[in-house]
N, CA, C and O atoms as a Maestro MAE file, in Angstrom:
{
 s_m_m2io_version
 :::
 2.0.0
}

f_m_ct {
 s_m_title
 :::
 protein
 m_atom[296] {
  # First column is atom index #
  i_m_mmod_type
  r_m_x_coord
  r_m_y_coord
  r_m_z_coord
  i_m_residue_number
  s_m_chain_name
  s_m_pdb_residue_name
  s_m_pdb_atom_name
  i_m_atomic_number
  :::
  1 25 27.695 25.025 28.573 1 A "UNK " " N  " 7
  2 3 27.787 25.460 27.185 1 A "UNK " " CA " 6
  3 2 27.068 24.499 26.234 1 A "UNK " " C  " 6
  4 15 26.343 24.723 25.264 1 A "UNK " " O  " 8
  5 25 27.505 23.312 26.826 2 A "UNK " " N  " 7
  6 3 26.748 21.620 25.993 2 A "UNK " " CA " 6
  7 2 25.215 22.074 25.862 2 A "UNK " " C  " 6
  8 15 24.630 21.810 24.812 2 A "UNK " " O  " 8
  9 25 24.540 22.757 26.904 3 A "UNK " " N  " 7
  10 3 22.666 22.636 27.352 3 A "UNK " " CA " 6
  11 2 22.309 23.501 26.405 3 A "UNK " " C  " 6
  12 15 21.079 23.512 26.353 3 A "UNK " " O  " 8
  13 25 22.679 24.077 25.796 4 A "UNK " " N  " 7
  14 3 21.907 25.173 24.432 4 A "UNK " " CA " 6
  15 2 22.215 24.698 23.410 4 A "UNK " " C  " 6
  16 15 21.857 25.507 22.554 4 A "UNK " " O  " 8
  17 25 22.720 23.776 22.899 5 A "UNK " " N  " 7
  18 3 22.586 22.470 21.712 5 A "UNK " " CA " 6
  19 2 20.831 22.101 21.679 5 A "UNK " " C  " 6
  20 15 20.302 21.220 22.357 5 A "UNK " " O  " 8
  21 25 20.202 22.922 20.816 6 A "UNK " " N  " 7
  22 3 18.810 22.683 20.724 6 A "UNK " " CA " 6
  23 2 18.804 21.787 19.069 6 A "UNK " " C  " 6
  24 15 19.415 22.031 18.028 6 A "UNK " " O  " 8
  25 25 17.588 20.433 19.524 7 A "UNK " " N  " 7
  26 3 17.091 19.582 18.775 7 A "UNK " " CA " 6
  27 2 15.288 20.318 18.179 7 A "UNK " " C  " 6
  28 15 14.475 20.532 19.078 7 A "UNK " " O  " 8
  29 25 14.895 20.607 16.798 8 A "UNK " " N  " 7
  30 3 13.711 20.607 16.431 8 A "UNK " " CA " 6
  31 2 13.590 19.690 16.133 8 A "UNK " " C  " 6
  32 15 14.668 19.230 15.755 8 A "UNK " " O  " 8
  33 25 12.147 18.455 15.991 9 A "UNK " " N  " 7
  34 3 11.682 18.005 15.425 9 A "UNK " " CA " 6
  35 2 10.558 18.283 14.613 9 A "UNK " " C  " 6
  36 15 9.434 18.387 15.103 9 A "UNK " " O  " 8
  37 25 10.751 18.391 13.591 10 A "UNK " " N  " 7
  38 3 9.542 18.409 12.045 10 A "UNK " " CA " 6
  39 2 8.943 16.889 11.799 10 A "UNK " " C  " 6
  40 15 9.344 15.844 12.313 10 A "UNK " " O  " 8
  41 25 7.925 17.070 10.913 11 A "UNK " " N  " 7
  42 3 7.293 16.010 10.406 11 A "UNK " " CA " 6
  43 2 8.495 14.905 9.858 11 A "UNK " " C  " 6
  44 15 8.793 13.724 10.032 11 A "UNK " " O  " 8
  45 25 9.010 16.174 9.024 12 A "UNK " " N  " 7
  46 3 10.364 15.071 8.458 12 A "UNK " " CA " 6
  47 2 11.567 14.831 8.723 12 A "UNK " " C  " 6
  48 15 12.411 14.503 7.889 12 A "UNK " " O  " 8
  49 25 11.761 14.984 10.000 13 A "UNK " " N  " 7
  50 3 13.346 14.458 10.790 13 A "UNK " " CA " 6
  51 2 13.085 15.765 11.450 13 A "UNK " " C  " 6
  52 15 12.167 16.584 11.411 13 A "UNK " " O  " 8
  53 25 14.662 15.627 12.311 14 A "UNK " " N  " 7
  54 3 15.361 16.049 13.511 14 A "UNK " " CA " 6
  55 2 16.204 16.961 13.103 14 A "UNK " " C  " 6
  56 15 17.081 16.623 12.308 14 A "UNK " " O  " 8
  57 25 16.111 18.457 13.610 15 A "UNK " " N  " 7
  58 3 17.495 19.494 12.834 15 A "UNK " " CA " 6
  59 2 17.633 19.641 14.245 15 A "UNK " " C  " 6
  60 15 16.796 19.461 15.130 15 A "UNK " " O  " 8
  61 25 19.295 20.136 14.339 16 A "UNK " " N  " 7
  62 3 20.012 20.612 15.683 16 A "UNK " " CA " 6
  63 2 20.317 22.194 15.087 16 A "UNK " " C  " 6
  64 15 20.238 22.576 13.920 16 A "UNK " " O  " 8
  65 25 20.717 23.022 16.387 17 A "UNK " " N  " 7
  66 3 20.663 24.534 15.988 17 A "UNK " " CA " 6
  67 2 22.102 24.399 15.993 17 A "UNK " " C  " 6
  68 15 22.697 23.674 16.790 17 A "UNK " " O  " 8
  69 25 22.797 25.271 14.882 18 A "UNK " " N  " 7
  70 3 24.107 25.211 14.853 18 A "UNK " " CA " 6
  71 2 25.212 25.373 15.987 18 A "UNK " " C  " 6
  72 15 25.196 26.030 17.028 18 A "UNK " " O  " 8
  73 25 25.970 24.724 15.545 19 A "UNK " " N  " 7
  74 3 27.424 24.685 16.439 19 A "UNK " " CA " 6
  75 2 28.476 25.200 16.243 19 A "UNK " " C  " 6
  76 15 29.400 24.757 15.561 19 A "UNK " " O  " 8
  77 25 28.420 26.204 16.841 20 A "UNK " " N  " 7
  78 3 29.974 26.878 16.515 20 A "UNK " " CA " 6
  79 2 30.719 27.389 17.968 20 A "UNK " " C  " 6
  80 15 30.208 27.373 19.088 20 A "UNK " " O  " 8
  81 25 32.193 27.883 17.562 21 A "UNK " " N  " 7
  82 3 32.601 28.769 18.806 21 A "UNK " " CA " 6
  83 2 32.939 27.955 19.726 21 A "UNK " " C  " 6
  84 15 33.247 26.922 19.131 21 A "UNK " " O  " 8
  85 25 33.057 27.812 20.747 22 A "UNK " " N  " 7
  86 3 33.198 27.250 22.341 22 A "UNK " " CA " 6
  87 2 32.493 25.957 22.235 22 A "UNK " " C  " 6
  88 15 33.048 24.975 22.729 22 A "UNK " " O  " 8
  89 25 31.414 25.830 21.694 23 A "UNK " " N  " 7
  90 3 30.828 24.289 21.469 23 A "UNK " " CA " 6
  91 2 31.383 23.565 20.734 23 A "UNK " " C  " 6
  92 15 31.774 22.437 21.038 23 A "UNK " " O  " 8
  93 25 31.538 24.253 19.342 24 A "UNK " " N  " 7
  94 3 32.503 23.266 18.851 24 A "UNK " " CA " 6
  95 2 33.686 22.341 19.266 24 A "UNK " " C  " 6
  96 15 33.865 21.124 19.240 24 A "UNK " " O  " 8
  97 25 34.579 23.653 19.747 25 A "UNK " " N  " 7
  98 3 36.000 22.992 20.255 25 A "UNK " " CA " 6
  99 2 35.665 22.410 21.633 25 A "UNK " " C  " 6
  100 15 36.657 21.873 22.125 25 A "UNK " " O  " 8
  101 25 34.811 22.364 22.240 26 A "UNK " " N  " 7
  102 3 33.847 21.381 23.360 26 A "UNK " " CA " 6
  103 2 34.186 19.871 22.782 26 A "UNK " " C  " 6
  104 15 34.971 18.994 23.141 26 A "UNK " " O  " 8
  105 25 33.225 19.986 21.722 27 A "UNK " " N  " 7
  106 3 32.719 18.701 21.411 27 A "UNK " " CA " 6
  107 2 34.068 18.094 20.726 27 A "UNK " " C  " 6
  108 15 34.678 17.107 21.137 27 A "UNK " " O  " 8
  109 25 34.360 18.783 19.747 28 A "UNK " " N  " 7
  110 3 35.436 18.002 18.976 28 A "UNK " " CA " 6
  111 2 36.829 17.780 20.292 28 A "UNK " " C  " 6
  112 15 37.674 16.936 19.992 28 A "UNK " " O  " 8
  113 25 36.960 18.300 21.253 29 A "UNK " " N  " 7
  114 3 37.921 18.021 22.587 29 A "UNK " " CA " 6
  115 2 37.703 16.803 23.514 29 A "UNK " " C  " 6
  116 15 38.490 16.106 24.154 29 A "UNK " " O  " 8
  117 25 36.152 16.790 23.340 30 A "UNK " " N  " 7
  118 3 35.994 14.973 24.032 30 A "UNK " " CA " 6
  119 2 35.455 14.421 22.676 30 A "UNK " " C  " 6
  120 15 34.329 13.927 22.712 30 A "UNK " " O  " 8
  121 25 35.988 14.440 21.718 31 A "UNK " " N  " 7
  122 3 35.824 13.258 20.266 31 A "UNK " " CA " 6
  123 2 34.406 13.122 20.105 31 A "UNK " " C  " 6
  124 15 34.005 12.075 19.597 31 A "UNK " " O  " 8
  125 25 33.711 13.853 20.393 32 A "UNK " " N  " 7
  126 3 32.403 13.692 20.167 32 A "UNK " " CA " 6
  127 2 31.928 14.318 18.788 32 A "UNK " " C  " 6
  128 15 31.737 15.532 18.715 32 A "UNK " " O  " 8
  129 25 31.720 13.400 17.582 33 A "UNK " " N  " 7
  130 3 30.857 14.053 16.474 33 A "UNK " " CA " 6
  131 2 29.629 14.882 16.415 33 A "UNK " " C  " 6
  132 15 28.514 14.552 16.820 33 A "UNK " " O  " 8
  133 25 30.003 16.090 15.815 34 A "UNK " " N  " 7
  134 3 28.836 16.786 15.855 34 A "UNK " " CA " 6
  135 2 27.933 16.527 15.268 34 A "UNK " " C  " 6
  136 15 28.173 16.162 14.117 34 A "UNK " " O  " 8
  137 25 26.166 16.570 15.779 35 A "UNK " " N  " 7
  138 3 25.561 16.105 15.972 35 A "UNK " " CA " 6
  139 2 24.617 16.657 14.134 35 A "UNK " " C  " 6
  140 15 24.568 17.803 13.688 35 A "UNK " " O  " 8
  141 25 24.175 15.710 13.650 36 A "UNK " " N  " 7
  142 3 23.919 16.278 11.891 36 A "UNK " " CA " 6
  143 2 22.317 15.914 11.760 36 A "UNK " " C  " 6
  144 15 21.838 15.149 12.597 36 A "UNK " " O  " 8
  145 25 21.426 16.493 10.645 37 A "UNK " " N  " 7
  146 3 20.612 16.188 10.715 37 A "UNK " " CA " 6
  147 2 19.811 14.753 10.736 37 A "UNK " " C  " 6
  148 15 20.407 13.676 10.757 37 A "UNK " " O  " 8
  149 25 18.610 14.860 10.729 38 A "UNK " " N  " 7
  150 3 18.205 13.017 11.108 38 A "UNK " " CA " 6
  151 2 16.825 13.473 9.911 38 A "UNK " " C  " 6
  152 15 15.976 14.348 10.074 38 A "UNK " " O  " 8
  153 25 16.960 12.741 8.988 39 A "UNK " " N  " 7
  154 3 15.717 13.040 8.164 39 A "UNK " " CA " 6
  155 2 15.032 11.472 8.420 39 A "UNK " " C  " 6
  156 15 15.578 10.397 8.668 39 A "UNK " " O  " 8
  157 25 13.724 11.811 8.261 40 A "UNK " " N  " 7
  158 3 12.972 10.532 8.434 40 A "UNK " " CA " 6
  159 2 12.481 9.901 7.236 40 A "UNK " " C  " 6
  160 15 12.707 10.665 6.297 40 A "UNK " " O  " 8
  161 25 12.084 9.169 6.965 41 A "UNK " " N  " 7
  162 3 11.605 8.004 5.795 41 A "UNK " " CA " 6
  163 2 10.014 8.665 5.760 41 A "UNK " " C  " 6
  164 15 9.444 8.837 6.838 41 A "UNK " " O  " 8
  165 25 9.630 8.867 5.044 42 A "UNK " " N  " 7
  166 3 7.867 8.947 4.556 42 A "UNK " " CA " 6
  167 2 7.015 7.917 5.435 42 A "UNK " " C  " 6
  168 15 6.826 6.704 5.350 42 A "UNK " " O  " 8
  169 25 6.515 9.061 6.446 43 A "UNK " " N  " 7
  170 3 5.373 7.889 7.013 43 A "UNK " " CA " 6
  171 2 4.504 8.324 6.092 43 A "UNK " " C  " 6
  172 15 4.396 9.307 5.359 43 A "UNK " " O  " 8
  173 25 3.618 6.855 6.428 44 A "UNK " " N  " 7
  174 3 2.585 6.047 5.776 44 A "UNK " " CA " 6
  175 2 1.310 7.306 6.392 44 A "UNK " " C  " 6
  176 15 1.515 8.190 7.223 44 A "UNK " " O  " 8
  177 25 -0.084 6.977 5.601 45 A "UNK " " N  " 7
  178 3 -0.704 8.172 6.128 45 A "UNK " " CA " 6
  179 2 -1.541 7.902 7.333 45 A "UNK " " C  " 6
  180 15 -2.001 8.698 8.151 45 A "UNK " " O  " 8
  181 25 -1.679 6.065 7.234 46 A "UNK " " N  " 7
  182 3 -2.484 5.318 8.371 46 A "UNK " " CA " 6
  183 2 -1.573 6.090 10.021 46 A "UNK " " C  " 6
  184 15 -2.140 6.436 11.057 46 A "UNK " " O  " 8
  185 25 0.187 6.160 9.657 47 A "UNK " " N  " 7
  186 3 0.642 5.980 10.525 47 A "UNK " " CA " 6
  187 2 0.998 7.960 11.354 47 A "UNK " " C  " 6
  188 15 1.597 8.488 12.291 47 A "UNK " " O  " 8
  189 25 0.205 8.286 10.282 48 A "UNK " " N  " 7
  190 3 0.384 9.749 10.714 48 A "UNK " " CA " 6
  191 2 -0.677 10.413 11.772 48 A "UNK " " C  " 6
  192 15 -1.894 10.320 11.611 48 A "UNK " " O  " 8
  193 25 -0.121 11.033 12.776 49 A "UNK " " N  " 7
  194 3 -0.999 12.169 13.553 49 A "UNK " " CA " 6
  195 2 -1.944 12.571 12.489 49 A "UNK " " C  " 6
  196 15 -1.581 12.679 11.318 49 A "UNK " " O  " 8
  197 25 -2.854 12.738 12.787 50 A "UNK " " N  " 7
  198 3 -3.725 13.322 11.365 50 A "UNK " " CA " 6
  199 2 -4.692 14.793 11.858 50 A "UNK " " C  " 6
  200 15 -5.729 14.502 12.454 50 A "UNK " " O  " 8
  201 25 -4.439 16.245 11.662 51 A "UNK " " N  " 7
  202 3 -4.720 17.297 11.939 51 A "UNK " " CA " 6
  203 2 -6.078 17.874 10.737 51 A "UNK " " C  " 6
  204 15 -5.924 18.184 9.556 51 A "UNK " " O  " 8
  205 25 -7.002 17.866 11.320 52 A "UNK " " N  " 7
  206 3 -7.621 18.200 10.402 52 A "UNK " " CA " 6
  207 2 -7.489 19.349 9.526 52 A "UNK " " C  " 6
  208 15 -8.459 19.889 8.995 52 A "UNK " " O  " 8
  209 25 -6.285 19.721 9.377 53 A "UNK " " N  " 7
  210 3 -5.884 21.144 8.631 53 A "UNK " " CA " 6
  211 2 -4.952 20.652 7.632 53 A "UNK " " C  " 6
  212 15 -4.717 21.306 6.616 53 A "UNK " " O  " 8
  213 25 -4.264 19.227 7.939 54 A "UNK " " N  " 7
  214 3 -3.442 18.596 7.651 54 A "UNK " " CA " 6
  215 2 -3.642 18.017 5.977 54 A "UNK " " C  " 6
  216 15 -2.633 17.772 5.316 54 A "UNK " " O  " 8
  217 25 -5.083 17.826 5.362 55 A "UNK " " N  " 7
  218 3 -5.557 17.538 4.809 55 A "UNK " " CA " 6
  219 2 -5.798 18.638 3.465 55 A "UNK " " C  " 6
  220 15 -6.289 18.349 2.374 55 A "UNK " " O  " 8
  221 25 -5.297 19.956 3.915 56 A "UNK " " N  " 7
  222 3 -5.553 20.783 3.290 56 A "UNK " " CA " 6
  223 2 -4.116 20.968 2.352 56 A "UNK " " C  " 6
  224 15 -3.326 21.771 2.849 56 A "UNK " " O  " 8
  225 25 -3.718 20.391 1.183 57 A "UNK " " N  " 7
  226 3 -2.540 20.855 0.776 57 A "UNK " " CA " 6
  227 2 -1.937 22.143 -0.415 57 A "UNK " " C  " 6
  228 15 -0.842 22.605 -0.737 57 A "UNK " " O  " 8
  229 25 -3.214 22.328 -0.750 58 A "UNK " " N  " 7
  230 3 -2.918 23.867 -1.595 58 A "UNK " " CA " 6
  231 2 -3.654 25.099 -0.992 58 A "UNK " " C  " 6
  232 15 -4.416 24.888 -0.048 58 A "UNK " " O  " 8
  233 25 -3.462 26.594 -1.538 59 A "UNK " " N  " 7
  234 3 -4.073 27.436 -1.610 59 A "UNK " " CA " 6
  235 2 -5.712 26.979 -2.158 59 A "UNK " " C  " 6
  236 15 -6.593 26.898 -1.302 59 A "UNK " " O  " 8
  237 25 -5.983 26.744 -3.361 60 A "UNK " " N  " 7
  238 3 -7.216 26.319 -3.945 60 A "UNK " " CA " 6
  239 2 -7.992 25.423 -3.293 60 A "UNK " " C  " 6
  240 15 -9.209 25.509 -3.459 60 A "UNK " " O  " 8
  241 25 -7.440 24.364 -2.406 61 A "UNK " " N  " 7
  242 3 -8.342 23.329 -1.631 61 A "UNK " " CA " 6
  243 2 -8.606 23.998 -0.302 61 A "UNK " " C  " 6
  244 15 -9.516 23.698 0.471 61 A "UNK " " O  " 8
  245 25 -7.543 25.102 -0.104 62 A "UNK " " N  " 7
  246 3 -8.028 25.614 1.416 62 A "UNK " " CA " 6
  247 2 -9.588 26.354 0.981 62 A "UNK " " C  " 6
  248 15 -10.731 25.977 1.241 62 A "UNK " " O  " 8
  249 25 -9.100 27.529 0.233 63 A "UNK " " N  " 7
  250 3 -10.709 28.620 -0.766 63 A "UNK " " CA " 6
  251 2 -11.470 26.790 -1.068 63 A "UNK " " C  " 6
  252 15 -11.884 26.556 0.068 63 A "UNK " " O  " 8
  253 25 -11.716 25.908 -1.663 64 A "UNK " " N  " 7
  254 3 -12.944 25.406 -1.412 64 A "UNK " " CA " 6
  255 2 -13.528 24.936 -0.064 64 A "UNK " " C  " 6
  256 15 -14.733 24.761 0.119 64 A "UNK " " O  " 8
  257 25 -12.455 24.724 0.971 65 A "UNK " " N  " 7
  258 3 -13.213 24.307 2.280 65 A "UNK " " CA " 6
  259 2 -13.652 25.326 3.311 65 A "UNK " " C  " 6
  260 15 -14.326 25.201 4.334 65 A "UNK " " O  " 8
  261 25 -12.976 26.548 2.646 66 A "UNK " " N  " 7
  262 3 -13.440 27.767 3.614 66 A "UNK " " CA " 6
  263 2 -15.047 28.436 2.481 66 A "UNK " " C  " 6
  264 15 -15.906 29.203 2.916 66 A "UNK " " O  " 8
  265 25 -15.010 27.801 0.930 67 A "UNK " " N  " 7
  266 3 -16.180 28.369 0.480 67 A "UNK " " CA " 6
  267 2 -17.734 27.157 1.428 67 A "UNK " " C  " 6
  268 15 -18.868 27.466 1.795 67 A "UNK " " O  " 8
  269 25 -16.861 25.642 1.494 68 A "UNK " " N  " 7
  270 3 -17.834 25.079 1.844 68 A "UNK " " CA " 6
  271 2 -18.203 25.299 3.545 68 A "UNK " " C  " 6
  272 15 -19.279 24.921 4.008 68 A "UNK " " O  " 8
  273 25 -17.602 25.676 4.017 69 A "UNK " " N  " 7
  274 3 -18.215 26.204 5.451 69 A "UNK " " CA " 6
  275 2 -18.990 27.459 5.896 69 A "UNK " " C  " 6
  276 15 -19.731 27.735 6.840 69 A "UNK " " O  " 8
  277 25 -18.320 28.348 4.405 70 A "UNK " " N  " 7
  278 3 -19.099 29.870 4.474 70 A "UNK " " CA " 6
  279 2 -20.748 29.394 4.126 70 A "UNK " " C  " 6
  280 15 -21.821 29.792 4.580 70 A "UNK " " O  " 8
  281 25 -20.364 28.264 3.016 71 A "UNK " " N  " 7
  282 3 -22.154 27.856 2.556 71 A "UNK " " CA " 6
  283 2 -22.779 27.193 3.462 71 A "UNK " " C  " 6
  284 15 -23.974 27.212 3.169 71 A "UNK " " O  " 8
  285 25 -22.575 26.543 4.529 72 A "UNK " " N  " 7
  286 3 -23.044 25.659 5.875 72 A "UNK " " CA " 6
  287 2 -23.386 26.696 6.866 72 A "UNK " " C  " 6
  288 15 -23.828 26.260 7.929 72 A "UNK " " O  " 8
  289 25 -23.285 27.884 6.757 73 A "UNK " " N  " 7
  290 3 -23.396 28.496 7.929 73 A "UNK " " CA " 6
  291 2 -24.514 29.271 7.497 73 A "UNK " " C  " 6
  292 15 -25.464 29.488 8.249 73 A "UNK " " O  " 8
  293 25 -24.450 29.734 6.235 74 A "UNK " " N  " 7
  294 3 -25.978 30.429 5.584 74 A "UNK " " CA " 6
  295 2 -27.301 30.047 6.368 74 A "UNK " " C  " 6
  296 15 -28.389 30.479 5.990 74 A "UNK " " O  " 8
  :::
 }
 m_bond[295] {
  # First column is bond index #
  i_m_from
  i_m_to
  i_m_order
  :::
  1 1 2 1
  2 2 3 1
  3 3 4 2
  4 3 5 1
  5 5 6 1
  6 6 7 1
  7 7 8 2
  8 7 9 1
  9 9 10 1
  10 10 11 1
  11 11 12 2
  12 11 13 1
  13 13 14 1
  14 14 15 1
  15 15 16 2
  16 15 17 1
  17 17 18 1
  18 18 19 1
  19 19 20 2
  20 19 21 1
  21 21 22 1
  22 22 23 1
  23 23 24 2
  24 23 25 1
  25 25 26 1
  26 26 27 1
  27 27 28 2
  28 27 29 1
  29 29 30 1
  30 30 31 1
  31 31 32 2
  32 31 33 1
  33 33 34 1
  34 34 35 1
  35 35 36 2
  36 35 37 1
  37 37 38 1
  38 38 39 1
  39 39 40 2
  40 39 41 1
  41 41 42 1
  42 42 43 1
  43 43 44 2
  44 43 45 1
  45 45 46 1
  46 46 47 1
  47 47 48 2
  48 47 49 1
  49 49 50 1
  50 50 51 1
  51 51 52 2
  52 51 53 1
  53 53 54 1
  54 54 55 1
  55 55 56 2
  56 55 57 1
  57 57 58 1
  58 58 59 1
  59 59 60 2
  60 59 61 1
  61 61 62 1
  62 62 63 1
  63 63 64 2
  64 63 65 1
  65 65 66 1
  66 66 67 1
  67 67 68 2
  68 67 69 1
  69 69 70 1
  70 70 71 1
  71 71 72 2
  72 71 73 1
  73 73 74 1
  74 74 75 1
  75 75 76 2
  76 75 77 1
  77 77 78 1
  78 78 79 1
  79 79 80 2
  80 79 81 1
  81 81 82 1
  82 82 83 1
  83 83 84 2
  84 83 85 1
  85 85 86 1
  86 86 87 1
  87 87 88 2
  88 87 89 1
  89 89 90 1
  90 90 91 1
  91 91 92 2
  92 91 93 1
  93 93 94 1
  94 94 95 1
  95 95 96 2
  96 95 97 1
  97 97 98 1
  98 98 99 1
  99 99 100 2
  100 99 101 1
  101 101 102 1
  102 102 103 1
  103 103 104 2
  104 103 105 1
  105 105 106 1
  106 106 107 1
  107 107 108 2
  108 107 109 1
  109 109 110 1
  110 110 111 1
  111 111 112 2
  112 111 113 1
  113 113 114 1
  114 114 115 1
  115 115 116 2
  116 115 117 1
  117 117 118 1
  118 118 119 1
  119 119 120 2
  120 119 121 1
  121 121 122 1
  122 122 123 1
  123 123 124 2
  124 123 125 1
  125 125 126 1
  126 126 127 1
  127 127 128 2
  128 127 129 1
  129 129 130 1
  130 130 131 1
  131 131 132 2
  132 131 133 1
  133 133 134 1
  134 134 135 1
  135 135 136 2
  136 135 137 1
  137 137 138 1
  138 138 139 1
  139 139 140 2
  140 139 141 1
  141 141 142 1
  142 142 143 1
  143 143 144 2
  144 143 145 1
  145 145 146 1
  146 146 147 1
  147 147 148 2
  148 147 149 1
  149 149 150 1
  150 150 151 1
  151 151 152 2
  152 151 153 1
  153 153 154 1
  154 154 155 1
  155 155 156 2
  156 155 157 1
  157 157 158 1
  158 158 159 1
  159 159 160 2
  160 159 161 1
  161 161 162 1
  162 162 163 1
  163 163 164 2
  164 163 165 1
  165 165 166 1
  166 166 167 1
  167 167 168 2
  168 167 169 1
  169 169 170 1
  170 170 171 1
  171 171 172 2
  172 171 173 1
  173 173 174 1
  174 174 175 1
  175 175 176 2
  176 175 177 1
  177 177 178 1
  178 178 179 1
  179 179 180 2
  180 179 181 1
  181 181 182 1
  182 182 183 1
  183 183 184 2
  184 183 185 1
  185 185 186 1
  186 186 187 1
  187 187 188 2
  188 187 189 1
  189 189 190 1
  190 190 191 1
  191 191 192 2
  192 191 193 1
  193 193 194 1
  194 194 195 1
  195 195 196 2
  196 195 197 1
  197 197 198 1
  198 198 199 1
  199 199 200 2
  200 199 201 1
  201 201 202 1
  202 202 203 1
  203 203 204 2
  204 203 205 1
  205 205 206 1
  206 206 207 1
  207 207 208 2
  208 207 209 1
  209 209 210 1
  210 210 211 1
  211 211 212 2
  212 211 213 1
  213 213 214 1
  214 214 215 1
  215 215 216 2
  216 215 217 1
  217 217 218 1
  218 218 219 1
  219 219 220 2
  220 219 221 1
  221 221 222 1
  222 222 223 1
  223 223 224 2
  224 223 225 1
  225 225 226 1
  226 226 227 1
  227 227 228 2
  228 227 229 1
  229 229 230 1
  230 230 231 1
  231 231 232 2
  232 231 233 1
  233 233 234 1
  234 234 235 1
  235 235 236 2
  236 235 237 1
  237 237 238 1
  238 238 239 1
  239 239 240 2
  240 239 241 1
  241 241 242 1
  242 242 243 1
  243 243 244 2
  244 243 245 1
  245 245 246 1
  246 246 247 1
  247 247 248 2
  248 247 249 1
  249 249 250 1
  250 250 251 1
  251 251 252 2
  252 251 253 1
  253 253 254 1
  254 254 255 1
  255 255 256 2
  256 255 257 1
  257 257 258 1
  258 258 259 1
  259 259 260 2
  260 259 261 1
  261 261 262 1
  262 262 263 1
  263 263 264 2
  264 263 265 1
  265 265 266 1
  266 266 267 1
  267 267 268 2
  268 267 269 1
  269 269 270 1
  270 270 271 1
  271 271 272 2
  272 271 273 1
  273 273 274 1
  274 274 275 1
  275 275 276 2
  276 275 277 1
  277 277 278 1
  278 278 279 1
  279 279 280 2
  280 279 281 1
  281 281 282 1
  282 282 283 1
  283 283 284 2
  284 283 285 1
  285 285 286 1
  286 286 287 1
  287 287 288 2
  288 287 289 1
  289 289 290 1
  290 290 291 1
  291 291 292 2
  292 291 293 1
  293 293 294 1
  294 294 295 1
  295 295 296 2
  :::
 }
}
């Protein structure tokens, strides 16, 4: 019942998929705290995976890098 306790990790912390039902009274039966989110601190940008898509943070900067590749290909 414990093995379907699923962990995501995002850029910015750790979410667990909720606990309810039979897991719950699992966990809280061997004193075990249920398990809460984990947010992370702001990495640095040196210290980031760096995706070249990653770079793109609005609608408007995506339309200029898709106008500047439409003009490179002319």
């Amino acid at each position: 019942m414990l093995n379907s306790i699923e962990q995501t990790v995002f850029r910015n912390g750790a979410y667990y998929s909720e606990i309810t039902g039979v897991q719950k009274e699992l966990l809280n039966a061997l004193d075990i705290s249920l398990p809460t989110p984990e947010p992370y601190g702001k990495v640095g940008k040196e210290e980031e995976d760096i995706d070249e898509d990653d770079d793109i943070r609005s609608l408007d900067e995506l339309e200029i890098v898709l106008y500047k590749l439409k003009a490179q290909s002319k």
